[in-house]
C-alpha angles and dihedrals in degrees: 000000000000117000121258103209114202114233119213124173126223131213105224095162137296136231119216102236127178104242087240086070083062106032108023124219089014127108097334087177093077128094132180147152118265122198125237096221148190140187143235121206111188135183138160093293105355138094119190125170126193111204133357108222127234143313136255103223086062082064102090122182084325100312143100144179113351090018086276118151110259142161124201150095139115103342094051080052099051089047095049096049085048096050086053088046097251126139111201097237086059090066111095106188139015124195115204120214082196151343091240105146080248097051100041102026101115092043099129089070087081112067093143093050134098105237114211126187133137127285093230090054088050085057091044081051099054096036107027113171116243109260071056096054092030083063098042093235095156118040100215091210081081098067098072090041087059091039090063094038132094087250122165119210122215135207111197128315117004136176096221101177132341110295092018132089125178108216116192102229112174135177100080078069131342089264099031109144139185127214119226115193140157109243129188084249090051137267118340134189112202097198102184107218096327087105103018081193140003093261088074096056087044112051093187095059110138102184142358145188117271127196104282093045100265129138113230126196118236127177118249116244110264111244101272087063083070123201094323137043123216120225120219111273111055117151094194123024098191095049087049093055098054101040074052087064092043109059088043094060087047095056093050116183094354119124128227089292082077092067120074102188119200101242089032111152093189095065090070103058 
């Protein structure tokens, strides 16, 4: 029998972004608070995590990326791994979507786990370009962490343990992946900031949840945007097209509550 892993996701911080900084040209007179996340992944005798959050050096006098106001780092991570009963050195493994300075930024907690992440990500990592470097996408603290670390590196689709298969899904970034497992609650797809919230998988949204449990009214793409929305930062359009196709074949029949997107409020409720 196949393992059904649990998924469980963690508050490591949020940044108050104007929508138009996830789906561009649409309701820019909406502003909300979007969660930096991670993920649990629990079994029987197994502790996985997908993502560790930001850091807090990229906090500066209360702001992140963008200048927007945010909190997080360290500290929000280490809470929210004590409050689902974990200890850092019990997780075994962490996959990384990406190795964005808000998805990898807390990195060095896990000295006992096998770290997994895509080769071409590892090359983004070492020679990023320079609106790359001018946004402070990478942290480049992070290189030698990773240098003295039991890290795997990945080249495309791989199933990584039962119930959990690693896509490579760039676009986003060149070694942007998804995580496709079988929870108890069904199949889930953890797609990293391909889609930062479910609004931009499904074009015709028309609300969604925000922190504090409130629906808030958003105005469905106009036809030319097409089935997906992509958010602001996308280093290859193309790429992120098709990884967009992809995913969407993999989940099938299944509805929006396939998709675990990486800033998305509604996961914490």
């Amino acid at each position: 029998m196949a393992t059904q892993w649990r998924l469980r996701a963690l508050y490591a911080g949020k940044i108050r972004i104007p929508k138009t900084a996830a789906t561009p040209g649409l309701d820019p007179d909406i502003v909300y608070d979007a969660p930096y996340l991670a993920f649990l992944l629990l079994s029987a005798n197994r502790i996985v995590l997908v993502d560790t959050g930001i850091s807090e050096k990229f906090i500066i006098d209360g702001k992140a990326w963008g200048g927007f106001p945010a909190e997080g780092g360290q500290d929000y991570l280490l809470r929210s791994l004590a409050g689902a009963g974990v200890n850092p050195a019990e997780v075994d493994t962490v996959i990384f979507t990406h190795l964005h300075n808000d998805h990898a930024g807390n990195t060095m907690l896990f000295e006992n786990a096998r770290l997994i992440f895509q080769k071409d990500e590892w090359k983004t990592l070492l020679d990023p370009l320079p609106v790359m470097q001018l946004r402070k996408d990478y942290d480049p603290a992070v290189v030698e962490h990773l240098r003295n670390m039991n890290c795997t590196l990945v080249d495309g689709d791989l199933e990584l343990d039962d119930g959990i298969m690693l896509l490579k899904t760039p676009g986003h970034t060149p070694g942007s992946q998804s995580v496709m497992v079988h929870t108890d609650q069904g199949l889930r797809i953890l797609v990293g900031d391909h889609w930062p919230q479910c609004f931009n998988a499904f074009s015709q949204m028309t609300e969604f949840v925000d922190l504090n449990g409130d629906t808030r009214v958003i105005t469905p793409a106009p036809a030319v945007y097409g089935r997906f929305i992509p958010p602001s930062v996308v280093y290859d359009y193309y790429d992120w097209y098709d990884s967009c196709h992809k995913i969407m074949a993999l989940m099938g029949t299944g509805g929006p509550e396939c998709i675990v997107a990486g800033h998305e409020p509604l996961l914490l409720r």
